[in-house]
One Martini backbone bead per residue (centre of mass of N, CA, C, O) as a GRO file, in nm:
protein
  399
    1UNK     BB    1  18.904   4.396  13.612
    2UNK     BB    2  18.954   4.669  13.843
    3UNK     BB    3  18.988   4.736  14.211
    4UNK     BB    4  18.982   4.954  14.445
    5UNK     BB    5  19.020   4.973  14.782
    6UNK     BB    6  18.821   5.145  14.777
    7UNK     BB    7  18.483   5.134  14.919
    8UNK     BB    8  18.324   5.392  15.078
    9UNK     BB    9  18.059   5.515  15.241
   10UNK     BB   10  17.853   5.230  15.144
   11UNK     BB   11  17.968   4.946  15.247
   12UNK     BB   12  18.018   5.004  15.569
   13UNK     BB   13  17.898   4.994  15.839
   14UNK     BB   14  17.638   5.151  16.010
   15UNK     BB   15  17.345   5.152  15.877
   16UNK     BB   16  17.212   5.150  15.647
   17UNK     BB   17  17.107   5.095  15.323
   18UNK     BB   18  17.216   5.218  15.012
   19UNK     BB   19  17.167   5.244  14.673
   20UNK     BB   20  17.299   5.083  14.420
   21UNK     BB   21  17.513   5.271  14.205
   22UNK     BB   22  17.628   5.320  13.856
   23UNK     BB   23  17.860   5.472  13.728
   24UNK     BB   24  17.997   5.559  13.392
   25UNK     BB   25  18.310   5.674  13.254
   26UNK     BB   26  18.539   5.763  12.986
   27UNK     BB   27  18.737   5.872  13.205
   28UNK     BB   28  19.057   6.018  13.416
   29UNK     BB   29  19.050   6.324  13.465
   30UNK     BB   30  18.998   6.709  13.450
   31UNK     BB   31  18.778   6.824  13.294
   32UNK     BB   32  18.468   6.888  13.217
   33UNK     BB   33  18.341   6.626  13.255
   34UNK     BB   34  18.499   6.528  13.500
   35UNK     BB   35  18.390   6.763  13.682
   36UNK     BB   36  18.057   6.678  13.675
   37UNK     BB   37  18.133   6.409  13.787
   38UNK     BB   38  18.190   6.495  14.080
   39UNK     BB   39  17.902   6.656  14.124
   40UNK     BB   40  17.742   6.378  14.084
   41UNK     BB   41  17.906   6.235  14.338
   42UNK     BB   42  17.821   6.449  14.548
   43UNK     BB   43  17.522   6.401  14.478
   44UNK     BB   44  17.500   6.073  14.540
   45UNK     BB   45  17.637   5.964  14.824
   46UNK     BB   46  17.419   6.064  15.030
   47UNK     BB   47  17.168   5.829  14.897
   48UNK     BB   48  17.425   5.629  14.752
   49UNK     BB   49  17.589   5.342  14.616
   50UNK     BB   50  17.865   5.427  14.506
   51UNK     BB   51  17.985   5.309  14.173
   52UNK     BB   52  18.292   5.323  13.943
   53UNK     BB   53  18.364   5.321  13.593
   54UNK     BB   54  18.657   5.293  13.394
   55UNK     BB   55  18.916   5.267  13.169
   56UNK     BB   56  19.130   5.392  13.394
   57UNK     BB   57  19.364   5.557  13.474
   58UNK     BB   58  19.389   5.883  13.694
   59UNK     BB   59  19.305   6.161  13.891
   60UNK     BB   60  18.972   6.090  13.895
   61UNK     BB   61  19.017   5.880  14.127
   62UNK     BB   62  19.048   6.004  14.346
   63UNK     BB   63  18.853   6.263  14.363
   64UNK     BB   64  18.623   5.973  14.426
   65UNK     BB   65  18.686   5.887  14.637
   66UNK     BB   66  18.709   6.148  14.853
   67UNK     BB   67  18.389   6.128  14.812
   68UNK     BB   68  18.305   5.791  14.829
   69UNK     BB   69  18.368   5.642  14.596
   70UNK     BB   70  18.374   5.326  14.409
   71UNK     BB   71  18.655   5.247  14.250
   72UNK     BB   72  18.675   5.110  13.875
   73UNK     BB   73  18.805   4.887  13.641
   74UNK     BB   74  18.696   4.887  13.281
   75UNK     BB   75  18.635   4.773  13.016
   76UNK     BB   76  18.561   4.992  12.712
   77UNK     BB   77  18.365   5.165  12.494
   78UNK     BB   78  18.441   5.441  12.273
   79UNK     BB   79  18.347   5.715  12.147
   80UNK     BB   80  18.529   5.876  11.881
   81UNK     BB   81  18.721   5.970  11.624
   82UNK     BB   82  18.938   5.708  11.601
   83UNK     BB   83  18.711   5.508  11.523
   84UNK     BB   84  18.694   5.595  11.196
   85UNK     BB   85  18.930   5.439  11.185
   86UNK     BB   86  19.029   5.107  11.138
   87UNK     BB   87  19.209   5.100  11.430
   88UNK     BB   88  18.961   5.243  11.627
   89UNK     BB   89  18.772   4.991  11.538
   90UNK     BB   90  18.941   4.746  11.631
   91UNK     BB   91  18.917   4.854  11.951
   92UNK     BB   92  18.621   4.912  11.977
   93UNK     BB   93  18.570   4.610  11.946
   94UNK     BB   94  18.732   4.481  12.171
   95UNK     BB   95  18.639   4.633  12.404
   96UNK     BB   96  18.349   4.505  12.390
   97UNK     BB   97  18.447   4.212  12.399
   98UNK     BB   98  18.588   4.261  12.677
   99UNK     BB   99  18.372   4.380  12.845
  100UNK     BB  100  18.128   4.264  12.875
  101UNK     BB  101  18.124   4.060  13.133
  102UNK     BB  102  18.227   4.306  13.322
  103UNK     BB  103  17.978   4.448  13.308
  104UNK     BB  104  17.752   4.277  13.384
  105UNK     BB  105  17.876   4.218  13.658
  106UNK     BB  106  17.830   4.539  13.764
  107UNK     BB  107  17.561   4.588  13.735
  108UNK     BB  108  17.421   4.335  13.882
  109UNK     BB  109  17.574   4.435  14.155
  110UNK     BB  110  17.569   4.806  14.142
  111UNK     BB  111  17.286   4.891  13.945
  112UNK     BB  112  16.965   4.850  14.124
  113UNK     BB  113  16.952   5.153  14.096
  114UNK     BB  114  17.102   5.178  13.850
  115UNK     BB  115  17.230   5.342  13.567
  116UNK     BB  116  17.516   5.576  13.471
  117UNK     BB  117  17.549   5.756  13.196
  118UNK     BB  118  17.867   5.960  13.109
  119UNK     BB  119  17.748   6.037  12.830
  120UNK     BB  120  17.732   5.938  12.435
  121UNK     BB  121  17.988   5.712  12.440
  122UNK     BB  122  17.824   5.478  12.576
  123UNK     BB  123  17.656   5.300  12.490
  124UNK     BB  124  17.663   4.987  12.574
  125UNK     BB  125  17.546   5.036  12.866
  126UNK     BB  126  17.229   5.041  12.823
  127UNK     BB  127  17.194   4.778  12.686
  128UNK     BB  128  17.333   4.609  12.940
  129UNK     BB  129  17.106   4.741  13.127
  130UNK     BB  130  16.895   4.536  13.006
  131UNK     BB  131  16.975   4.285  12.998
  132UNK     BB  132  16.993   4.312  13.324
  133UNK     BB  133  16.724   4.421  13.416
  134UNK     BB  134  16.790   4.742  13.438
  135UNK     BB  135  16.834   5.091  13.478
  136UNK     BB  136  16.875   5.417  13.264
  137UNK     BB  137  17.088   5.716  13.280
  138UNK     BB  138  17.163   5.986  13.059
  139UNK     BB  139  17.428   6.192  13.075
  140UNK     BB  140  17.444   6.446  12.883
  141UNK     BB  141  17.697   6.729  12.694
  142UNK     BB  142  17.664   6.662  12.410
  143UNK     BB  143  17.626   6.906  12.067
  144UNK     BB  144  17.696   6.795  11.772
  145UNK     BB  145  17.522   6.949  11.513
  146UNK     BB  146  17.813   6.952  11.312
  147UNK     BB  147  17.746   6.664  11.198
  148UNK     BB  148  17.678   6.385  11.068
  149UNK     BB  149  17.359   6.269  11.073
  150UNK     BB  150  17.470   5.981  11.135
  151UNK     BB  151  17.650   5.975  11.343
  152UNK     BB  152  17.421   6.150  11.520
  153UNK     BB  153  17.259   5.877  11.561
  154UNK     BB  154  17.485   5.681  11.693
  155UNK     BB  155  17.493   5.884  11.957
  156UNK     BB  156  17.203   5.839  12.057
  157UNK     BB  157  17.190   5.600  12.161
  158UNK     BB  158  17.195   5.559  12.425
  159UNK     BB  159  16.992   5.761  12.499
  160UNK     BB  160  16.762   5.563  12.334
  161UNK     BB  161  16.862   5.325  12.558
  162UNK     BB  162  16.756   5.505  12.779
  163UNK     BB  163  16.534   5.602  13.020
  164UNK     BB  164  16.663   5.838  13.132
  165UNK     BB  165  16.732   6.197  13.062
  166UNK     BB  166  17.054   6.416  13.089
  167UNK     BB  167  17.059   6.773  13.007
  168UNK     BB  168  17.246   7.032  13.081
  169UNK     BB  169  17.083   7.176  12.799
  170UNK     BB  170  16.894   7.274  12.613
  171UNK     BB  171  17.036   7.260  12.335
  172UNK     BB  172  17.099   6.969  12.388
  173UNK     BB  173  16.815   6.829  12.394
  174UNK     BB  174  16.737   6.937  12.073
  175UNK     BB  175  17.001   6.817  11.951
  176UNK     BB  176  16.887   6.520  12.008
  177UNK     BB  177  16.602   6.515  11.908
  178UNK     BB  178  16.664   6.533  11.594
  179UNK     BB  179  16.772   6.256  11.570
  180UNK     BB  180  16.590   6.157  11.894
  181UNK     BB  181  16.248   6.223  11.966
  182UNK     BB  182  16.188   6.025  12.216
  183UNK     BB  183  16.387   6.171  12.396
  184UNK     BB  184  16.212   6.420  12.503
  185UNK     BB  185  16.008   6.299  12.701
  186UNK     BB  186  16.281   6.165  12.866
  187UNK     BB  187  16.393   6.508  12.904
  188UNK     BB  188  16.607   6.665  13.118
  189UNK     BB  189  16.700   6.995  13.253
  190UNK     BB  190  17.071   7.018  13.432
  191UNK     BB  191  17.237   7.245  13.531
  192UNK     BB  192  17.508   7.232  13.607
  193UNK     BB  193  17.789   7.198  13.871
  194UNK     BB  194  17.992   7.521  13.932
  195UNK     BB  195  18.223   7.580  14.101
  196UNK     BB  196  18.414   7.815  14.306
  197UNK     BB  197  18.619   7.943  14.398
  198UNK     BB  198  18.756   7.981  14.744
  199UNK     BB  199  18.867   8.293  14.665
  200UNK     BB  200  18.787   8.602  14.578
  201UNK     BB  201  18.958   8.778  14.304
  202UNK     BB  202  18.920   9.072  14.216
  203UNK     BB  203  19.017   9.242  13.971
  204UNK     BB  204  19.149   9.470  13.890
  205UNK     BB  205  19.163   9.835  13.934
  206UNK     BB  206  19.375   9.886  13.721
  207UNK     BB  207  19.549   9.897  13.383
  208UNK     BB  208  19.868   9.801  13.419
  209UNK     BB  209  20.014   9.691  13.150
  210UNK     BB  210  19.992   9.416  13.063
  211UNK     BB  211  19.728   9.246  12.912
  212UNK     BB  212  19.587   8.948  13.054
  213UNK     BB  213  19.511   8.664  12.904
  214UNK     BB  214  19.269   8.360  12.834
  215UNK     BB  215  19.313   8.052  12.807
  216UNK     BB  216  19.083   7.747  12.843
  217UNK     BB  217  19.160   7.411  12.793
  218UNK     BB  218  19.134   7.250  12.482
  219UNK     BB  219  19.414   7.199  12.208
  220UNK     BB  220  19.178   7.242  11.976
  221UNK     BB  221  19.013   7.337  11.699
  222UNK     BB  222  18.706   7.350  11.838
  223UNK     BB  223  18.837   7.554  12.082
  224UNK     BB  224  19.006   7.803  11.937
  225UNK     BB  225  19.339   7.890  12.014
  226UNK     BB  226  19.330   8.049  11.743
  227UNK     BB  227  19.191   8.275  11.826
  228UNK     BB  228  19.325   8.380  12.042
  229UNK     BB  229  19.607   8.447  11.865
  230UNK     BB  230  19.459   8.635  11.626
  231UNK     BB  231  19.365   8.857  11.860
  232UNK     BB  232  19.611   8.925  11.977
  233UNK     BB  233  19.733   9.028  11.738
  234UNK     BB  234  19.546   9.249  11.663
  235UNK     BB  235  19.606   9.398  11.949
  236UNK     BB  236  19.874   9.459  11.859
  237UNK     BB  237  19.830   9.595  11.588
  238UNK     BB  238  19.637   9.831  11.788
  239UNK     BB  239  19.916   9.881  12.037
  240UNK     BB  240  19.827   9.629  12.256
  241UNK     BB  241  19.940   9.562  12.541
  242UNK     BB  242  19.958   9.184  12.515
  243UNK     BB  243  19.883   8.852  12.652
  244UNK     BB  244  19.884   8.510  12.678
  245UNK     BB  245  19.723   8.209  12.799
  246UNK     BB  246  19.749   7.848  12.767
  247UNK     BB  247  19.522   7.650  12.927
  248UNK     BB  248  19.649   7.331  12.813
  249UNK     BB  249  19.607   7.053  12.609
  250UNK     BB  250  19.656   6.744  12.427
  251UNK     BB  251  19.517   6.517  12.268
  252UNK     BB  252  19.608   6.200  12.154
  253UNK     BB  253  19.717   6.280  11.814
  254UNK     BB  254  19.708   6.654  11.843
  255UNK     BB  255  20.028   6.751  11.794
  256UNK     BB  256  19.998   6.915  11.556
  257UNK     BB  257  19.842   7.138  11.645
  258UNK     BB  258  20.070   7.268  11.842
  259UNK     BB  259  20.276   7.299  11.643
  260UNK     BB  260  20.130   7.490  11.433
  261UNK     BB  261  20.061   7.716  11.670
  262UNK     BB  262  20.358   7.759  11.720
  263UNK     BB  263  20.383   7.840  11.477
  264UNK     BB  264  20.183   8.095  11.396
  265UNK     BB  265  20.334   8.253  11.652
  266UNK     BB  266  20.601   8.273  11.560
  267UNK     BB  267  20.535   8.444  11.241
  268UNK     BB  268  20.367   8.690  11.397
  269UNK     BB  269  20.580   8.758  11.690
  270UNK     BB  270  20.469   8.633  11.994
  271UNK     BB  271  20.656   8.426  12.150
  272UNK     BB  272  20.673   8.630  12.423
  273UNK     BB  273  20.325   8.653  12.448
  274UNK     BB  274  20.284   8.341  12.473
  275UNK     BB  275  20.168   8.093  12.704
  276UNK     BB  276  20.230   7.737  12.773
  277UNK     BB  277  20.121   7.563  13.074
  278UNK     BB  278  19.914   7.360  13.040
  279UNK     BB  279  19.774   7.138  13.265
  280UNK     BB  280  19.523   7.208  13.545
  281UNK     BB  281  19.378   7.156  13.814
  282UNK     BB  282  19.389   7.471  13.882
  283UNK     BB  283  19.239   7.741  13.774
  284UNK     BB  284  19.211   8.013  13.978
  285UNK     BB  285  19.538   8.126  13.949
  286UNK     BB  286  19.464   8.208  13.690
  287UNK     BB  287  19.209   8.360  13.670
  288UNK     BB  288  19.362   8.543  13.931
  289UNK     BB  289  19.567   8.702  13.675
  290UNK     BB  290  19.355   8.805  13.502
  291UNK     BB  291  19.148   8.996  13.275
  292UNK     BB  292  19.057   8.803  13.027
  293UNK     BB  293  18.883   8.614  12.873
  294UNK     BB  294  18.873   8.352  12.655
  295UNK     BB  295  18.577   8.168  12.471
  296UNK     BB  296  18.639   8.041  12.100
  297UNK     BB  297  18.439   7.823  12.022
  298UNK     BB  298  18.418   7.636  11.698
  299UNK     BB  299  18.232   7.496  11.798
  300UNK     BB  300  18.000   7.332  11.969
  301UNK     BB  301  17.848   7.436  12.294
  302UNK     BB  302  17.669   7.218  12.546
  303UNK     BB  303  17.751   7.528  12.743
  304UNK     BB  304  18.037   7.627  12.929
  305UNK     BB  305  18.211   7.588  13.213
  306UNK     BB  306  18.422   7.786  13.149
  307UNK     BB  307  18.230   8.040  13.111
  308UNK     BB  308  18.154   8.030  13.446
  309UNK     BB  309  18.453   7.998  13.577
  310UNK     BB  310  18.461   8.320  13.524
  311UNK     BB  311  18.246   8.447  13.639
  312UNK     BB  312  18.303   8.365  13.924
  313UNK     BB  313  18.616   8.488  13.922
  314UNK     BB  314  18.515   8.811  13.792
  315UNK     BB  315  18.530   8.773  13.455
  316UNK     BB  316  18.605   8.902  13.180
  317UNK     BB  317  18.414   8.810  12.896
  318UNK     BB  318  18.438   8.630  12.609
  319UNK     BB  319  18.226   8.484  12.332
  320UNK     BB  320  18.083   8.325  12.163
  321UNK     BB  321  17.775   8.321  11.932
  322UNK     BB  322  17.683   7.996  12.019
  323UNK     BB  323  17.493   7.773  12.176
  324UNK     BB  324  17.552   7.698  12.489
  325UNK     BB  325  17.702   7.954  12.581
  326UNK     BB  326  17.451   8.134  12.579
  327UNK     BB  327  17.329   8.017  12.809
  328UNK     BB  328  17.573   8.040  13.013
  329UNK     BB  329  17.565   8.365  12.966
  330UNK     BB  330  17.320   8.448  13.052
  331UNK     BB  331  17.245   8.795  13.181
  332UNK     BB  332  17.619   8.898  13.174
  333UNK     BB  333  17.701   9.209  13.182
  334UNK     BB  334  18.059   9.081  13.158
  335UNK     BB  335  17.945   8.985  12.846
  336UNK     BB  336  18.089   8.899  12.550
  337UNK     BB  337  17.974   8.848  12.215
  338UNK     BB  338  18.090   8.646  11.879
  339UNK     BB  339  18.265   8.559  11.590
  340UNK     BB  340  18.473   8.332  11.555
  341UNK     BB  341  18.567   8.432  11.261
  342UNK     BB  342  18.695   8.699  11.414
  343UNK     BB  343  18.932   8.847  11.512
  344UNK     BB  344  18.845   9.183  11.507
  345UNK     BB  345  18.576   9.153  11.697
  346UNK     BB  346  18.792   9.005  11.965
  347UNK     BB  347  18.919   9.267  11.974
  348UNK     BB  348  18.709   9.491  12.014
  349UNK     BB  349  18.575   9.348  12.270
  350UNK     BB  350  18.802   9.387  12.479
  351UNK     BB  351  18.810   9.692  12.442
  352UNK     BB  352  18.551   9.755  12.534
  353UNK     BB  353  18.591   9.603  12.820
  354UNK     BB  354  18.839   9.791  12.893
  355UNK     BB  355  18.755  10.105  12.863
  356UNK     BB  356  18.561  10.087  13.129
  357UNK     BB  357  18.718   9.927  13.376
  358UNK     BB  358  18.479  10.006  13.630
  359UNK     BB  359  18.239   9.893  13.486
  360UNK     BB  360  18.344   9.573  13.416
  361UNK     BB  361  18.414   9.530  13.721
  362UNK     BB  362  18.094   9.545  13.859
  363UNK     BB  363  18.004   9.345  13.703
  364UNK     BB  364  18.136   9.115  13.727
  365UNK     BB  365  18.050   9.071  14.046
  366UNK     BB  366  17.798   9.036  14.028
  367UNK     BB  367  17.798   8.780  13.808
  368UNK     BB  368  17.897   8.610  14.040
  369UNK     BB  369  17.682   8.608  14.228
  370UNK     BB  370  17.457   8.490  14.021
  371UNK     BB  371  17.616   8.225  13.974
  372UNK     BB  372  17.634   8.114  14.271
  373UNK     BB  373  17.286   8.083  14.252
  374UNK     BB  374  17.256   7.905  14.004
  375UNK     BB  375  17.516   7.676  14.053
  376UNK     BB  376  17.445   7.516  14.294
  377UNK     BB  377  17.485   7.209  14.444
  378UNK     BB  378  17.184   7.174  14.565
  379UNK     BB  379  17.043   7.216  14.313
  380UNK     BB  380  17.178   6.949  14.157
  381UNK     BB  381  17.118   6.733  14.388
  382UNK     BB  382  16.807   6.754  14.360
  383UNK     BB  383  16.794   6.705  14.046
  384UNK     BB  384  16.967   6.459  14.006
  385UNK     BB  385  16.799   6.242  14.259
  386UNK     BB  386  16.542   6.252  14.136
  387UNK     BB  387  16.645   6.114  13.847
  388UNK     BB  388  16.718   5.849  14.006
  389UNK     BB  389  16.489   5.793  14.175
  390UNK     BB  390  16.298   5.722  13.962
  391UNK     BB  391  16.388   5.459  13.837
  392UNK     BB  392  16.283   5.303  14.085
  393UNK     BB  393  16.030   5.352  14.059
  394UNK     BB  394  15.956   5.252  13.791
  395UNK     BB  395  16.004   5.000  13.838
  396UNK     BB  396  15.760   4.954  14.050
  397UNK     BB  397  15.528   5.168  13.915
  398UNK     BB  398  15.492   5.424  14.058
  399UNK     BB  399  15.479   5.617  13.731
   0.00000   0.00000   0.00000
């Protein structure tokens, strides 16, 4: 284990003490749970004396720290993929046995108002904090439906092994109740706190010229951006002088996918048309260029950060129609709804979006607005700060 040498901004100087919160979190990124997980140490450091466990260096510890969080490194076992091969396997079994004694003492140290533990990946983690005896928090983000039932059983420990659960969206809240029953009783639903641009830049006045499509992402199979290329194939096929950008990365271990993508690219003609610029942790200028996003989730998706981040950028939205996304997307004049497997579908939404595009330029404006008042800062502090400080209320017998 090691510690950043930032202390944070509740480790010393004059005023009270506060309550010493442990947030642990598998990764060190700048992705969807990673920016959520910002969210919560702006909402929590106000009240708690944040340390943060990370397993790894990463962007998202400047980050951390800059918000006044005391971050450290802990090895962790972190629930993945690549767990189901024996090779990954015998990693998460080390992991867990080598970072044991060490979760144990940052527990017992910064823990004694709560662990948090960010996302369903982490078991280890609920368990070690009743050995310590802590209470502990998960905070869901994920929402795997069509995983097999015993898998998603396995993923529920953690959930099932915390005090309470903070579900981001109803959709997870009961996607894990199916398989983890007795965690609805001690489980709220607190939906994201998702920033808007610094400076909001509305979409352009007139269509001239080729039509910029927007994939935001991780590139991998189940967030679709096979779908975003097969739409805009279909949409030059139907004369439409248009292009893609693909702002996402793969995880390491899926270059096949991006290999495979890029053949699929080259073959239908398309390379001058998609733009693949890698991942980018400020994506505002990217959106603030685009005209319509396409966020094409083939797997279930448990709210929806990129299609809010979107809404908010006064972004015309086409999106899958299943899952949390629904629910992200819910109210949203200038979003479209449609059939993942159909790439037809979501050509034909684009041209609809496009159609009329003074009016789907003021639906955009309007639903920024409305999402603005969503999904504010202080209203997810204060919901979430809640749910932080029943933990200790708890402990006490108050509750």
């Amino acid at each position: 284990m090691s510690a950043s040498s930032h202390r944070g901004r509740g480790s010393g100087g004059a005023g009270p003490a506060r309550p010493p919160v442990l947030v642990v979190h598998p990764g060190a990124e700048l992705y969807g749970a990673d920016r959520v997980l910002l969210g919560s140490v702006a909402a929590l450091v106000a009240d708690f004396d944040v340390t943060v466990a990370l397993p790894g260096p990463g962007p998202l510890t400047a980050e951390l720290e800059a918000l006044g969080a005391r971050v450290v490194r802990c090895r962790m076992p972190v629930l993945r993929n690549g767990a189901l091969r024996p090779a990954g396997l015998a990693r998460l079994v080390a992991d867990a046995l080598r970072g044991l004694v060490p979760a144990l003492r940052l527990i017992r140290r910064h823990g004694a108002a709560g662990v948090y533990v960010n996302t369903l990946t982490l078991p280890s983690w609920p368990l070690l904090a009743r050995v310590a005896g802590r209470r502990s928090l998960c905070h869901v983000h994920e929402a795997e439906q069509s995983l097999p039932r015993l898998l998603r059983r396995g993923l529920a420990l953690g959930p099932a092994l915390a005090h309470r659960v903070v579900a981001n969206s109803g959709f997870t809240r009961d996607v894990l109740a199916e398989v983890a029953p007795r965690t609805a009783r001690r489980s709220t639903v607190v939906h994201n706190v998702v920033p808007g641009p610094p400076v909001l830049r509305p979409v352009r006045e007139t269509l001239t010229g080729p039509l910029h499509l927007l994939y935001v992402g991780r590139l991998s199979p189940r967030k679709g951006p096979q779908v975003a290329v097969a739409a805009l194939d279909e949409l030059v096929r139907r004369g439409v002088d248009a292009r893609l950008v693909l702002l996402g990365s793969v995880f390491t271990g899926y270059e096949w996918f991006e290999a495979e993508l890029r053949t699929t690219i080259a073959a239908a003609g398309l390379d001058d048309r998609v733009d693949f610029v890698g991942f980018r942790s400020d994506v505002w200028p990217h959106l603030a260029d685009a005209d319509v996003v396409l966020v094409p989730s083939v797997g279930d998706e448990s709210f929806g950060n990129t299609a809010v981040e979107a809404v908010l950028a006064a972004r015309p939205l086409v999106v899958s129609d299943h899952s949390g996304l629904r629910e992200a997307t819910a109210g949203y004049a200038g979003v479209r709804a449609v059939d993942p497997a159909r790439p037809e579908e979501w050509a034909d939404a684009v041209q609809a979006v496009t159609g009329d595009w003074g009016a789907t330029r003021a639906a955009a404006l309007e639903d920024a607005a409305q999402a603005q008042r969503r999904h504010t800062s202080s209203r997810y502090r204060t919901e979430l700060v809640a749910q932080v400080r029943a933990l200790t209320r708890e402990l006490r017998g108050e509750l």
